[in-house]
N, C-alpha and C positions, 0 to 999 in steps of 0.2 A: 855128556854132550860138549862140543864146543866151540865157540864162539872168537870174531875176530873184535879184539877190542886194542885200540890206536894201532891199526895194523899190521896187529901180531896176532898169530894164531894160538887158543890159549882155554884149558879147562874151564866150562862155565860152572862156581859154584851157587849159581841163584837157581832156585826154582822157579817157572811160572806156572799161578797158581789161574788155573781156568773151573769157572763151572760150570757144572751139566747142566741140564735142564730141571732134575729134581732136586737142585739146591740153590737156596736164597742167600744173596749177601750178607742177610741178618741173621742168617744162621749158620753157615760154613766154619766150621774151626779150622784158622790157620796153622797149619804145625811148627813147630818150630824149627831154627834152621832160617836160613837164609833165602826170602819167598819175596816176590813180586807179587801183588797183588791185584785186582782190577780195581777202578776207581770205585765202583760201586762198594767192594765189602770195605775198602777205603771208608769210605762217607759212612757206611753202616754202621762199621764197628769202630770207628777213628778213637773215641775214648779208653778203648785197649790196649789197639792196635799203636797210639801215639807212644807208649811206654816201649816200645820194640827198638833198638837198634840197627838190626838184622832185616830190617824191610825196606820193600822197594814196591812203587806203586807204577801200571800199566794205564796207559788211555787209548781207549778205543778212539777208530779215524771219527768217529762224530760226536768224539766229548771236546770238552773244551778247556788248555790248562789253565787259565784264572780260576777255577775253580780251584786247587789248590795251592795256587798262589802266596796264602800263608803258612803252607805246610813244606812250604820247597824244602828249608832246612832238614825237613826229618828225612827224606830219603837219599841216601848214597845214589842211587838209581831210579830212576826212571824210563821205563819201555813204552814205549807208543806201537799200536800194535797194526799192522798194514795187513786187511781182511783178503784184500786181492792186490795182485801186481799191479794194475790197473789205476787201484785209489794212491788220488795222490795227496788228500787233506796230512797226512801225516808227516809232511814236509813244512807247512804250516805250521801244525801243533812245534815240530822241535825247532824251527825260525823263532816261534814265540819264545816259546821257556825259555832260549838263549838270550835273545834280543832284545824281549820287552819284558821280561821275568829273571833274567839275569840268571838264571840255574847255573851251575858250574859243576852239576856234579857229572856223575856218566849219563847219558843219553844214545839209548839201547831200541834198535830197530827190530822187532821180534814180527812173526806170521810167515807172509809170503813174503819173503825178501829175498830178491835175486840180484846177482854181479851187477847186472848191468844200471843198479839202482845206486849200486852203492860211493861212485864220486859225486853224484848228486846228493846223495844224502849226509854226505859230510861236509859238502858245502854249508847245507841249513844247519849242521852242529852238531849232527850224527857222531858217536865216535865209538860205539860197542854196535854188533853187528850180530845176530843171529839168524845166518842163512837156511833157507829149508833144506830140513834132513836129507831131503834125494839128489841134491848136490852135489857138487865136491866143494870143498871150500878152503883147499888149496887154489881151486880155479877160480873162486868167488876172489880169493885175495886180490889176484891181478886189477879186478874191477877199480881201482883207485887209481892204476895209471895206464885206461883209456884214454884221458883228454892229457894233453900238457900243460895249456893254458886255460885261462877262463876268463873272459872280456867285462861282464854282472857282474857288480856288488853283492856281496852277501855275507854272512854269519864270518867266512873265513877267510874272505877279501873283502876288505874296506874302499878301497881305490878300484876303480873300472880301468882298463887296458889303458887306455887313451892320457888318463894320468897317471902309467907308470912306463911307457916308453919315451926315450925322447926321438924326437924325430928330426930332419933335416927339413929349413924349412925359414919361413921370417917369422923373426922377434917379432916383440911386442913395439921394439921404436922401428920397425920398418924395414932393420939390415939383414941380412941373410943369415944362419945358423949353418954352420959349416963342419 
């Protein structure tokens, strides 16, 4: 499979690891190998699973990441997982982990994720992308330079429009700006 990540198109070697119905967090053995995880076998098995290098943990649109908040350092990755096109909590979760969680590591949009998601979502700190398979994602790439500018503060602009153009106009003592 693959994945654009800082917007290169590029072999994903993580797994994500999903369970069915007839398996519990508490009981699922992780393989080994390079696996994302859901938060749940996360929490379950965290005493095992904490010795791993090779892992990476997932948050569903209606977990919350403070919760692993003292764990940030263990994972290279984390996926936040968008259930439908639709929900958009998952722009939140990666605003957090960046903003007020300080994460720095990759921060990976996994589920239904389409093009037209994807400048937005690297606004909030997005920077790994895992498009749905019936895609193209040659064409998903383009989705980053739909917009040219962006006027909001956010994750990846600090300064709003207004103070970053100068304009023609009066100063502050009264005289004209020319």
């Amino acid at each position: 499979m693959k994945i654009i990540k800082n917007k290169i198109i590029m072999e994903d070697d993580w797994n994500v690891l999903r369970l069915n119905e007839q398996e519990t967090a508490e009981d699922i053995v992780v393989k080994p190998g390079k696996q994302i995880v859901p938060l749940k076998v996360w929490l379950a098995q965290r005493s095992t699973l904490q010795l791993r290098s090779d892992l990476g943990v997932w948050l569903a649109s209606d977990e919350r990441p403070e919760t692993i908040k003292d764990d940030l350092q263990q994972f290279s990755v984390i996926a936040v997982d968008f259930p439908r096109f639709a929900d958009g909590r998952g722009y939140s979760i990666a605003y957090n982990l960046r903003v007020h969680l300080s994460y720095t590591g990759e921060l990976r949009a996994i589920g239904d994720v389409l093009r037209d998601q994807f400048f937005y979502m690297q606004r909030v700190g997005f920077d790994a992308f895992a498009p749905r398979p019936d895609r193209s994602i040659e064409d998903a790439l383009k989705g980053f330079s739909d917009y040219s500018e962006v006027y909001q503060v956010s994750y990846d602009q600090k300064l709003p429009l207004f103070r970053r153009v100068q304009r023609k106009g009066r100063l502050a003592t009264g005289s004209v700006n020319e």
